[in-house]
N, C-alpha and C positions, 0 to 999 in steps of 0.2 A: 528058279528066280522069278517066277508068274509073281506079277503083282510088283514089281522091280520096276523102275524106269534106269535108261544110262540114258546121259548125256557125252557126246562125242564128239570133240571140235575136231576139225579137220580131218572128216572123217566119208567123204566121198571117192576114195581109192583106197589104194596099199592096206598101211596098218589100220588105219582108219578104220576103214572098211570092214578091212579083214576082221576085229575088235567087234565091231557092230553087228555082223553074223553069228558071230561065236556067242554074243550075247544074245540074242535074239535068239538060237535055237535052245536056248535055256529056260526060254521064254521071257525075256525080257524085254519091257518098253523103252523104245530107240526116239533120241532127238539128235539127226544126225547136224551137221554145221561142215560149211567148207565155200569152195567158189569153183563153181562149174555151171554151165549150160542147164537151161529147163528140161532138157529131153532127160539128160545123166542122172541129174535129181529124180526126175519121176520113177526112173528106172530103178535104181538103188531104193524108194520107197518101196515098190514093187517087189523086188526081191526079199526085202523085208516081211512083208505083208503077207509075203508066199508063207512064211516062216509061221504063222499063225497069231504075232504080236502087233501090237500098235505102233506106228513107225510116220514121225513127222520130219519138217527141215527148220532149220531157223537158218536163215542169213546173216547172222551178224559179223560185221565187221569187228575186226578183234582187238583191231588197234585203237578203238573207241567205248570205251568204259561204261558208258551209256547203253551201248548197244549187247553190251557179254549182261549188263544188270537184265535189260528185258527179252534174252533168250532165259535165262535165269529162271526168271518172272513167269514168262510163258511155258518154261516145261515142269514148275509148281503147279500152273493152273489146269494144265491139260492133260499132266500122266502123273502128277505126283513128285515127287523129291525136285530134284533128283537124286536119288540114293546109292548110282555112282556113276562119279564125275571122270574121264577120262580127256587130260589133258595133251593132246596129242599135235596140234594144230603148229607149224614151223615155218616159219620163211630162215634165207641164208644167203648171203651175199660171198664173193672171194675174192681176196687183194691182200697185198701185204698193209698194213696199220697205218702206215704214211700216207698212202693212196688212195683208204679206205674212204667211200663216201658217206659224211655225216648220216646222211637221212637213211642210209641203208641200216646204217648201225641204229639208229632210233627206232625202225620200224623191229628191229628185231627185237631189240628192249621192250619194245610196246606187244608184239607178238607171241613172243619164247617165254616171257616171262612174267610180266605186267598182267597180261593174260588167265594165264594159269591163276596168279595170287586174286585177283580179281574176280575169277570164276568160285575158286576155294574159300573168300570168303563170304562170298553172297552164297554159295550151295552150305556150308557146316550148320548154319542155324538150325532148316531143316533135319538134317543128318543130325544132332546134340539132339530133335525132341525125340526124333524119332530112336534115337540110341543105334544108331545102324549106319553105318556108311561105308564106300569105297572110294579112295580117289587114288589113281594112276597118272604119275606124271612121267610124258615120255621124253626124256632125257638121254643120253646117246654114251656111247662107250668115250667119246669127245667128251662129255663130263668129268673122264676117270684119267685122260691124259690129254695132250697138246699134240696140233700139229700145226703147220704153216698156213699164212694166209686164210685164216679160217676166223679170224677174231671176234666176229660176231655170234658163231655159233661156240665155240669152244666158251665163251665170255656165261652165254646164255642156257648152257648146259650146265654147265658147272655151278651156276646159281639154282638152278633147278633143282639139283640136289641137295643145295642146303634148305633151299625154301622145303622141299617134304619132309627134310629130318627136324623142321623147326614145327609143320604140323605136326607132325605125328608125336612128336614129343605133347604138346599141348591136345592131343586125343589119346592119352595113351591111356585113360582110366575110363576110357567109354567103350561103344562098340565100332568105330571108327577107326580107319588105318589109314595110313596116304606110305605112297612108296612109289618108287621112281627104276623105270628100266632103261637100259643100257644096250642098248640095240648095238649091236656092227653094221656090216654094210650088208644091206637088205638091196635087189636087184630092183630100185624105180627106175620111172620112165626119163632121169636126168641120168642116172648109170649108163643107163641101155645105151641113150643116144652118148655120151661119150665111149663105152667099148666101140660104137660101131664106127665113130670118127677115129679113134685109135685102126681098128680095119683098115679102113678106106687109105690112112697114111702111110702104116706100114705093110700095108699087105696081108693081112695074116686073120683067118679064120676067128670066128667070133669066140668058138671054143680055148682059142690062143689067147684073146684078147682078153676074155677073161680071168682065164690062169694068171698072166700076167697082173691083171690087175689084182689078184685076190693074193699072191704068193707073198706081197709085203705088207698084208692086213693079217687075213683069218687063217689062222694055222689049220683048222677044215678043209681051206680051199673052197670052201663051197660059199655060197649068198645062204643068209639070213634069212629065211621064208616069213612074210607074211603071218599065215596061219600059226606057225608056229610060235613069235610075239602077241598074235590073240589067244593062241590057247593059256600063255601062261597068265596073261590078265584075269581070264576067266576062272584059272585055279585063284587066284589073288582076291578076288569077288567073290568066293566060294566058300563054305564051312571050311574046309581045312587051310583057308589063308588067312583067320582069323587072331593068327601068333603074329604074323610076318606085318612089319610095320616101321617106317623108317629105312628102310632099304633102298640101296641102288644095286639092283640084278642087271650084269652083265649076260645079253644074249650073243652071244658073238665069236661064237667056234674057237674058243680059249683064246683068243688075240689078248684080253688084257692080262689071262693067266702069264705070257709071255711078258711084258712090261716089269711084270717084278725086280 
């Protein structure tokens, strides 16, 4: 991928992250985006840079359309494309629908979704001259079904989905794909610290607290790795993910194969 640029919102931990290495050792140029501390940024460039490619940040705020046009703008001017866009960037609130706070629910429209559409149409132009493109929208196994209290994100996944099947229909005669994955439950630092308050209530070993919480998701039993949602991105960016378009890939230790 030398000569590549990705663009990566929300891409200073986890998937993110994890997305933005897996590109980079392919040699691809990185524009990472997210909210964190000067120190974490410089660092994550760093590690970058170890990698032998070219590796910036943009700040942009996501909920302001203004600001997704001139990271846009600025990673045309400085690496080129971007030639692929990985939509990855999420906020998420929890309440039942009665309860829910208006502004919570807007920032998510604006974040989860707004977002993405926003990015995808300011990045396609380039992507249409250049006849090449990749766009990854990370959408959740909560795309594919419902749970409680969750209305903003279930709401905003599930658009997610249609918004890629509605590109990639409208790329389907170039070299351009959009397609959208389906993550389970990957172990972030909002999990953790809930298993470990689960711990601390009932007593019970973190290995416990786990299992528990995994035995009525992922029929694996295990968390959703990181690495392993980057590497299939990087297959999906790759010559041979050049069929696959319009998709939502569930990664998720067959939890939605049970839903059937």
């Amino acid at each position: 991928m030398k000569g590549k640029s990705a663009l990566i919102t929300g891409s200073l931990g986890g998937i993110g992250f994890a997305t933005a290495r897996a590109l980079a050792a392919l040699g691809c140029d990185i524009t990472l985006n997210g909210l964190a501390g000067p120190e974490l940024i410089e660092q994550r460039l760093a590690d970058l840079h170890a990698l032998g490619v070219r590796a910036r940040y943009h700040g942009a705020d996501l909920r302001q359309p203004a600001e997704i046009a001139d990271m846009i703008d600025t990673t045309h001017h400085e690496h080129g494309g971007p030639d692929i866009l990985v939509n990855n960037a999420v906020v998420r609130s929890f309440g039942a629908v009665e309860n829910f706070a208006p502004e919570h629910w807007d920032e998510a429209l604006a974040v989860n979704l707004s977002a993405p559409f926003h990015a995808i149409r300011l990045a396609l132009p380039g992507m249409k001259q250049a006849n090449w493109g990749r766009i990854v929208n990370m959408a959740s196994i909560y795309g594919l079904f419902a749970t409680v209290n969750r209305i903003d994100y279930i709401t905003t996944k599930t658009a997610l989905i249609g918004l890629t099947r509605g590109v990639a229909l409208e790329v389907a005669r170039t070299g351009i794909t959009c397609n959208a994955l389906c993550p389970g439950t990957v172990l972030t630092p909002a999990i953790d610290w809930r298993l470990r308050q689960e711990m601390q209530r009932d007593g019970t070993t973190f290995e416990q607290a786990e299992e528990s919480f995994l035995a009525v998701r992922q029929p694996s039993r295990r968390f959703v790795k990181d690495d392993n949602v980057a590497g299939l991105i990087a297959f999906l960016c790759g010559p041979h993910g050049e069929d696959i378009n319009g998709a939502a890939l569930p990664i998720d230790g067959a939890w939605a194969a049970g839903r059937g």
